[in-house]
C-alpha positions as CSV (number, residue, x, y, z in Angstrom):
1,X,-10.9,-29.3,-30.0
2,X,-9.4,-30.2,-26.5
3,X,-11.0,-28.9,-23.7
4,X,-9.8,-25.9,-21.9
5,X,-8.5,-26.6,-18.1
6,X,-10.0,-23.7,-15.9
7,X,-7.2,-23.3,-13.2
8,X,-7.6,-21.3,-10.1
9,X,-4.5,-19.0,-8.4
10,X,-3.5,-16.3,-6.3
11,X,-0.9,-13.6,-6.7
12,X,0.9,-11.6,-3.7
13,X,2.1,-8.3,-4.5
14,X,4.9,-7.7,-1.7
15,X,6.6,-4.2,-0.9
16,X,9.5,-3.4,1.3
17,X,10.0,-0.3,3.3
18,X,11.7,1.6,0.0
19,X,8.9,0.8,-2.1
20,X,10.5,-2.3,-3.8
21,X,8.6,-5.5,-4.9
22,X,9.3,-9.1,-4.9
23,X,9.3,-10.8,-8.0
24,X,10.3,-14.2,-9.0
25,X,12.0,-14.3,-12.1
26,X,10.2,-18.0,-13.0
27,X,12.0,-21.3,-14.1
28,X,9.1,-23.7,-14.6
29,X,6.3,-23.6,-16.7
30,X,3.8,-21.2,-16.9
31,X,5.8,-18.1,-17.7
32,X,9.0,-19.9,-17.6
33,X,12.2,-17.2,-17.8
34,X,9.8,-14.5,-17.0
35,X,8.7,-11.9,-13.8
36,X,5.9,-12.9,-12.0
37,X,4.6,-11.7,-8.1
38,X,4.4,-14.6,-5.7
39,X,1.7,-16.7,-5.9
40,X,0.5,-20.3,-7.3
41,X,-2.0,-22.7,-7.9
42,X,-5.1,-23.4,-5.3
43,X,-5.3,-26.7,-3.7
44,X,-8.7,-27.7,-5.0
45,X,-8.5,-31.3,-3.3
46,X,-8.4,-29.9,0.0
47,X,-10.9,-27.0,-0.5
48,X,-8.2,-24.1,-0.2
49,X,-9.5,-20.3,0.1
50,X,-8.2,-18.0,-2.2
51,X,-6.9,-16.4,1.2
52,X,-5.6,-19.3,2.3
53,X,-3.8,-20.2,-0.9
54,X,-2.1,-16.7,-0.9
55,X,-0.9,-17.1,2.7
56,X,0.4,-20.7,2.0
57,X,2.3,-19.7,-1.0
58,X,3.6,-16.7,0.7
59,X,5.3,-19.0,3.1
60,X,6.3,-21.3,0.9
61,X,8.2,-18.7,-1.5
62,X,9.4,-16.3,1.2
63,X,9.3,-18.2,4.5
64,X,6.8,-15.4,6.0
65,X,4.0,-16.4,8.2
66,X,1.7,-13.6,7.6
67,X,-1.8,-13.8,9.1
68,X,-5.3,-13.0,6.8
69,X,-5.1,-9.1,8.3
70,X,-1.9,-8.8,6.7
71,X,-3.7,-9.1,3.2
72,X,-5.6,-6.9,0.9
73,X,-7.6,-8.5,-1.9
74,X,-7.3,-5.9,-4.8
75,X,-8.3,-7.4,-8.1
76,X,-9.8,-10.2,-9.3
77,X,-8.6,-11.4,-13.0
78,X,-10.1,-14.1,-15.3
79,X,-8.4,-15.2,-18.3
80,X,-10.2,-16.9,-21.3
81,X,-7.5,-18.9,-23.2
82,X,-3.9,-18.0,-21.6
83,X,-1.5,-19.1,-24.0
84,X,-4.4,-21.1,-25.9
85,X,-3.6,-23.9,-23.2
86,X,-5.5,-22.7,-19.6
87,X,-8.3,-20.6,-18.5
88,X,-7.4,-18.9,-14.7
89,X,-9.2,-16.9,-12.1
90,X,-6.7,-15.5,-10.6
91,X,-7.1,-13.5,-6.9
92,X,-4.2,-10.9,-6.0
93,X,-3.6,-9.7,-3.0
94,X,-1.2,-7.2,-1.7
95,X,1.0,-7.7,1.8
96,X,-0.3,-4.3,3.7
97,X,2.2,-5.2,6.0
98,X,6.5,-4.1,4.4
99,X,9.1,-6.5,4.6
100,X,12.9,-7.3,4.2
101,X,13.7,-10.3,2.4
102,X,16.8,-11.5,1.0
103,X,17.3,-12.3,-2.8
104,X,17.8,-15.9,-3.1
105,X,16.9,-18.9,-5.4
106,X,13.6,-21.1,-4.3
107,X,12.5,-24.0,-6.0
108,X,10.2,-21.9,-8.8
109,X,12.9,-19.6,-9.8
110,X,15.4,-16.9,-8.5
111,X,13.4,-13.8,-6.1
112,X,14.3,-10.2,-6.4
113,X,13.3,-6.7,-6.0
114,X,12.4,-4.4,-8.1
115,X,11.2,-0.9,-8.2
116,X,8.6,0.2,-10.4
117,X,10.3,1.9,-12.9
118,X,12.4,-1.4,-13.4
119,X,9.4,-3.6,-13.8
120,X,8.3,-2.0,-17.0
121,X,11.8,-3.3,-18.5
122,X,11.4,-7.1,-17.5
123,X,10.1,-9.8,-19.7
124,X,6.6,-10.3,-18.2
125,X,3.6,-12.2,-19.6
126,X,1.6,-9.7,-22.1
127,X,-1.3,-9.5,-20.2
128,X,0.7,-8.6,-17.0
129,X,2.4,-6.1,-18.6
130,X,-0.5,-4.8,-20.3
131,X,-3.4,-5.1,-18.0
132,X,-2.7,-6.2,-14.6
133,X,0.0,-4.3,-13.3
134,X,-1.8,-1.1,-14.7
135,X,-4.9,-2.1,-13.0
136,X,-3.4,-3.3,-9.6
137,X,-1.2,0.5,-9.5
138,X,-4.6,2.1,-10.7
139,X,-6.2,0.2,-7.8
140,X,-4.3,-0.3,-5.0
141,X,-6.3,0.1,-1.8
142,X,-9.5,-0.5,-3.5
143,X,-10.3,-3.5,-5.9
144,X,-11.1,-4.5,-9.3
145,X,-12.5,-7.1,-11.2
146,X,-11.5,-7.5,-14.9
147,X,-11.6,-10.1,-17.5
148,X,-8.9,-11.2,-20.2
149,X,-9.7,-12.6,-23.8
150,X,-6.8,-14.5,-25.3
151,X,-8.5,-16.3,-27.9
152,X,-7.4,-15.9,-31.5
153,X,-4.2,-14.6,-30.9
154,X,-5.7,-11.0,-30.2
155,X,-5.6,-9.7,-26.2
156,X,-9.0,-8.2,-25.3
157,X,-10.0,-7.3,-22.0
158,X,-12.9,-5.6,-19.9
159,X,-12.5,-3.8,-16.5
160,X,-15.8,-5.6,-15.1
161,X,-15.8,-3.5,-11.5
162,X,-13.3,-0.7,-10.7
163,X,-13.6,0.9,-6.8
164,X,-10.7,3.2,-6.0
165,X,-8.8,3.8,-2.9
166,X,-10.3,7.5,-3.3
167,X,-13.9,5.9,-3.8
168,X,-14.1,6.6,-7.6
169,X,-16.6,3.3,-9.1
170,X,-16.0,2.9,-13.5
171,X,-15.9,0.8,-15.9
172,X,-13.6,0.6,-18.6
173,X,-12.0,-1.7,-21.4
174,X,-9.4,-2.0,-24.5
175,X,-9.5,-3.4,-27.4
176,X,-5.4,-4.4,-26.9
């Protein structure tokens, strides 16, 4: 059996003043022709922070220069066999500041906004869909920690740390 690549990534929940996100509806490989936040691969070479990497992509898929007081780390997500090709850590963030972007087409794929009740009708990676957007709406203004288990074929995750907004602390996890 090949070895696994462990990959590293951020993604950047953004909001606009009616309560929209931005999506990019992806062209390229992973999640190619499905609905991702903004976000991308660390620059290991260089030494890139997580924060760093979200700001950097940020600018790169939106053009906004935000500043690391514009962001809110909220969950932390690993994933153990995505797609039986790539193991992630993944750090999101969410933009605490709003913003007003127009939809356009960028070199990973074609951005848009969507409300919340729209999201749950776009094609979206399973464990998006199943874990992570539950977990960042359960969570936003606190933070979580929670692991994914692709292997086999069978999604299995654990909520590994769970602090609330309100101050609530749990643990939790599915057999999916």
């Amino acid at each position: 059996m090949a070895e696994t690549p462990y990959r590293i990534a951020t993604l950047c929940y953004l909001f606009d003043d009616r309560g929209r996100l931005l999506l990019i509806h992806r062209r390229k490989h992973p999640n190619r022709d499905l609905y991702s936040p903004i976000g991308g691969k660390l620059d290991t070479v260089s030494g890139e922070s997580p924060q760093q990497c979200a700001l950097r992509e940020i600018r790169e898929e939106t053009g906004l220069v935000l500043s690391e007081g514009d962001l809110h780390l909220v969950g932390l997500v690993s994933e153990t066999a995505y797609q039986n090709e790539t193991h992630w850590l993944m750090f999101l963030y969410e933009v605490t500041t709003l913003h007003s972007l127009a939809e356009r087409d960028i070199n990973e794929g074609r951005l848009a906004w969507v409300t919340r009740e729209e999201l749950v009708e776009l094609p979206m990676p399973e464990t998006d869909r199943e874990v992570i957007w539950p977990l960042f709406w359960a969570h936003r203004g606190g933070f979580f920690a929670a692991h994914i288990d692709c292997r086999g074929g069978a999604m299995r995750w654990t909520l590994d740390r769970s602090l609330r907004a309100e101050g609530g602390v749990g643990a939790d996890s599915c057999d999916c």
